[in-house]
N, C-alpha and C positions, 0 to 999 in steps of 0.2 A: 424866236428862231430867226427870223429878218433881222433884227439887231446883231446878232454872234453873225453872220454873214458880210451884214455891212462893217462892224470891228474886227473880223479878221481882213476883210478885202481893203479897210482901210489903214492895218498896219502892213499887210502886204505892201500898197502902193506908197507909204512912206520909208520902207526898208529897200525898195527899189530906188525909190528917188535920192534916196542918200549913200546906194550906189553908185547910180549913174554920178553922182556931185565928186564921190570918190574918185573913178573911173575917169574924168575930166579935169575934175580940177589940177591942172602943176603942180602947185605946191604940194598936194599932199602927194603923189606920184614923187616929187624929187624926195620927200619926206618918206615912201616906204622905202624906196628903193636905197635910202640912207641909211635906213631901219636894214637891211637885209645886208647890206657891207659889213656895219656894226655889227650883227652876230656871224657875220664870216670871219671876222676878226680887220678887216681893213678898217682900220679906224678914220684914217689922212683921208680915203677916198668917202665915209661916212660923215666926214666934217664939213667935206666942200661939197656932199650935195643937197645935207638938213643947211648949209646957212643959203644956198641960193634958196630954199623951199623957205624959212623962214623970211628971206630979203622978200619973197616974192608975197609972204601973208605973214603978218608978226603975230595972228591969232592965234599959228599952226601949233598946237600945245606937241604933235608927235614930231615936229623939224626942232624943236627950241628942248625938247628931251635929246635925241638925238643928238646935235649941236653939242652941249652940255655932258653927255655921256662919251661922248668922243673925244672930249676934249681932254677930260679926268682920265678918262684910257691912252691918249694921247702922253700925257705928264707920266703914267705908268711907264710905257716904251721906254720913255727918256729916259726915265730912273734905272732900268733893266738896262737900255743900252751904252748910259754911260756906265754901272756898275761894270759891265765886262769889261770895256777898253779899261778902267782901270785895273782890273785885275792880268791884262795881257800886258800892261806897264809894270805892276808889280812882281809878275813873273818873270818879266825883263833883268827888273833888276837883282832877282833873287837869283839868277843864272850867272851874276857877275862872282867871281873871284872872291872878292873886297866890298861891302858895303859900307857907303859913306856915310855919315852923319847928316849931310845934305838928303842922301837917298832912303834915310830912314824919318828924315822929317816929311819928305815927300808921299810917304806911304802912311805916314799918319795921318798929316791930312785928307789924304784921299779915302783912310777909313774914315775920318770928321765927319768927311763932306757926305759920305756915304750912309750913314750912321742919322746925321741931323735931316739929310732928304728927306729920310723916308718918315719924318713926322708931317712933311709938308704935303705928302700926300693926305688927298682927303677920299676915300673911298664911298662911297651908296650903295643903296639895297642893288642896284642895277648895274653896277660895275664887275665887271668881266673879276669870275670868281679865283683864273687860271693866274689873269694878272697878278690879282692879290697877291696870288700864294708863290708864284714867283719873284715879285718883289719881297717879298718876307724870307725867301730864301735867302737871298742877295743882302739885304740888311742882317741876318745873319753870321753868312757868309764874313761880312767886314765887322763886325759882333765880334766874330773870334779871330779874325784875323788879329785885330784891334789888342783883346786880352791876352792872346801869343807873343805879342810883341814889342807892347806897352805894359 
């Protein structure tokens, strides 16, 4: 009976002491607080505060997850946001009159480039699932652009 008293009062006092380390220590505080941008979706502001939590402990395994998942979600954005602006150029020029030969190589390549991006993405179990499936749209999207026009 004094043993189960003493093993639980001494897992107690080590699940306390590895909160208070929590609670204190920076790094992991810049580290959740990275962690809770990341599932808001602000990835820029999840990057710049897992690499100060990692600069400040290179141990920190949840700043260098973080870091690393922000960055992969970061390359998603890109890929999404340069996909529009080229689709608001290709709209541009689909509103003209006349399409040039110049303006139909232009738009192939931008399906290329759109088309070859999305293999360089590299996705993980932990990569924002919204991302995916919007960038797959998008790759898509220049998919058929691509075979309509080519």
């Amino acid at each position: 009976m004094l043993s189960r008293v003493i093993v639980t009062a001494g897992a107690i006092l080590l699940l306390a002491l590895s909160a208070l380390f929590f609670a204190l220590n920076s790094s992991y505080q810049d580290s959740l607080q990275g962690r809770v941008y990341y599932f808001l979706g602000d990835y820029a502001k999840a990057q710049v505060l897992s690499e100060q939590a990692y600069a400040k402990d290179p141990y920190n395994k949840m700043a260098f997850t973080v870091l690393t998942q922000s960055a992969i979600a970061l390359k998603y954005e890109a890929y999404i946001t340069q996909g529009n602006q080229y689709l608001v150029q290709i709209d541009g020029i689909s509103t003209k009159s006349e399409v040039s030969d110049a303006d139909r190589s232009r738009i192939k390549i931008m399906c290329e480039i759109m088309i070859d991006g999305y293999t360089a993405l590299s996705p993980t179990p932990l990569t924002d699932e919204t991302l995916q499936e919007r960038a797959t749209i998008m790759r898509e999207k220049f998919k058929q652009l691509h075979k309509e026009l080519f």
